[in-house]
C-alpha positions in Angstrom: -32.1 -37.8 29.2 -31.0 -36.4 25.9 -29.8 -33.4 27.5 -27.0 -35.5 29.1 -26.4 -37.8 25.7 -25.9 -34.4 23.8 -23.8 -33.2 26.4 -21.7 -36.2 26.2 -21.2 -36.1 22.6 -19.8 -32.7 22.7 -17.0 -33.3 25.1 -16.0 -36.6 23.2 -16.2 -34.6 20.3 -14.3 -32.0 21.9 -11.4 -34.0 23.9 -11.0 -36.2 20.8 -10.4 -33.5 18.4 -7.9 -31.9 21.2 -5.9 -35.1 21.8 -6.1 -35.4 17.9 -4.3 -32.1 17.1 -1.9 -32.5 19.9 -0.8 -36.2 18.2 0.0 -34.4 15.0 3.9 -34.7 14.2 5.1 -31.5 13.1 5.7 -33.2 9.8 2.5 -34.2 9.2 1.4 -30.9 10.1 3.9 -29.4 7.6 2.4 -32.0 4.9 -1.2 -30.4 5.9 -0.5 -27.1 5.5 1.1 -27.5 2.2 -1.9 -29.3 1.1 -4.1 -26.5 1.6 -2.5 -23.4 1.3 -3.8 -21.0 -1.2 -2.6 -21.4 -5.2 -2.5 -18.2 -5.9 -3.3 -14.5 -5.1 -6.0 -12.6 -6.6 -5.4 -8.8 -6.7 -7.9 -5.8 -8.8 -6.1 -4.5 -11.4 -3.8 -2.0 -10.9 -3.7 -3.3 -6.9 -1.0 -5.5 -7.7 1.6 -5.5 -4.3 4.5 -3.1 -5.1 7.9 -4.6 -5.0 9.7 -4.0 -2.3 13.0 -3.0 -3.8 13.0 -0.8 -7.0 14.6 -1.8 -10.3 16.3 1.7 -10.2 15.3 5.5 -10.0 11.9 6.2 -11.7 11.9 9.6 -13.9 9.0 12.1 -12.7 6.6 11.2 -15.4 6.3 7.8 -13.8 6.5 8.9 -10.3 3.4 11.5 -11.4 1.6 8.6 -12.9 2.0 6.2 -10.8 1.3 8.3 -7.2 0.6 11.9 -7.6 -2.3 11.7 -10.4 -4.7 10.8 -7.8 -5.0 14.5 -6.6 -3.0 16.5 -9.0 -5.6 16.0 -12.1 -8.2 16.7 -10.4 -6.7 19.3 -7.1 -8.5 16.9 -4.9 -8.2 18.6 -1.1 -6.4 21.3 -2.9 -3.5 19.9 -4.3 -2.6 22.4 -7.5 -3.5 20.6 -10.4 -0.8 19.6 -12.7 0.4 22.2 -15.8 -2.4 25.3 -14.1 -0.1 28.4 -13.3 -2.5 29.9 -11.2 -2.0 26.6 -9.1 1.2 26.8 -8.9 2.4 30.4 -8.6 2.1 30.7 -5.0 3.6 27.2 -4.4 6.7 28.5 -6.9 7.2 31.6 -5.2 8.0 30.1 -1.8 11.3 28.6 -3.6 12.2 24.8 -4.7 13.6 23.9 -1.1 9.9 24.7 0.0 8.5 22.4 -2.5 10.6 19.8 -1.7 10.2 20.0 1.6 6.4 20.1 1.8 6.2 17.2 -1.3 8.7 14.7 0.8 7.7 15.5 4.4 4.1 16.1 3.7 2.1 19.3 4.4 -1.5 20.0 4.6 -3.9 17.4 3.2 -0.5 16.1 1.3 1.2 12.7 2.9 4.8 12.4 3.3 6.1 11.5 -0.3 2.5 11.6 -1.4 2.0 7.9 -0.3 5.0 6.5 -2.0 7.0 5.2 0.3 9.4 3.6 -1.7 10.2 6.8 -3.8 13.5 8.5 -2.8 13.9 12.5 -2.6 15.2 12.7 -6.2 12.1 10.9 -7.3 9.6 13.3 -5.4 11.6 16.4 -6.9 11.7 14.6 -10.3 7.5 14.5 -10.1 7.3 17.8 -9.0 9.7 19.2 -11.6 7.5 16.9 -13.6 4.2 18.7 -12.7 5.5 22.4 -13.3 6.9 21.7 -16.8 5.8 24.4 -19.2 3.8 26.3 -17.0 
């Protein structure tokens, strides 16, 4: 006997909530949603979203910063490490056209552009003329 009371609960339940949603004008759904969207986003530092357009052309010391540091302190996956000759001989020798090519299309363990996306060529040369300063 409960078996069919429970049963019959859940499709009131069910069918009333249904015919409930589908008697909601689109304003008052508008008027819901507004109410209970989120205030805010919450990001980690430094995870902020990147803007989609950029306020103008970044110099390579910001483009180095901002993207390439991740492997080029440290020659994660064998990225040359930024200001070590040794590192870089090789990858000089092959000419500039090279190391543009290989920093903007991506070669190896190196994305195209190095992850940044929104960097133009000049930028990517800019960070690589950047990273071979003084050697």
């Amino acid at each position: 006997m409960s078996r069919k009371i429970l049963t019959a609960l859940v499709a009131a339940v069910t069918f009333s909530s249904a015919s409930f949603a589908a008697s909601v004008s689109q304003e008052e759904y508008d008027a819901i949603a507004e109410r209970i969207k989120p205030v805010g986003d919450v990001y980690l530092a430094g995870a902020e979203p990147v803007k989609a357009e950029p306020t103008g052309p970044r110099d390579g010391a910001t483009v180095y910063g901002t993207f390439c540091i991740a492997c080029h302190a440290s020659g994660v996956s064998g990225a040359p490490k930024t200001g070590d000759a040794g590192d870089w001989a090789p990858r000089i020798a092959q000419g500039s056209d090279v190391l543009a090519d290989h920093a903007i299309n991506g070669f190896n363990a190196m994305p195209a552009k190095g992850s940044c996306m929104d960097c133009s060529d000049d930028e990517i040369i800019a960070a690589i003329e950047h990273m071979i300063e003084g050697l």
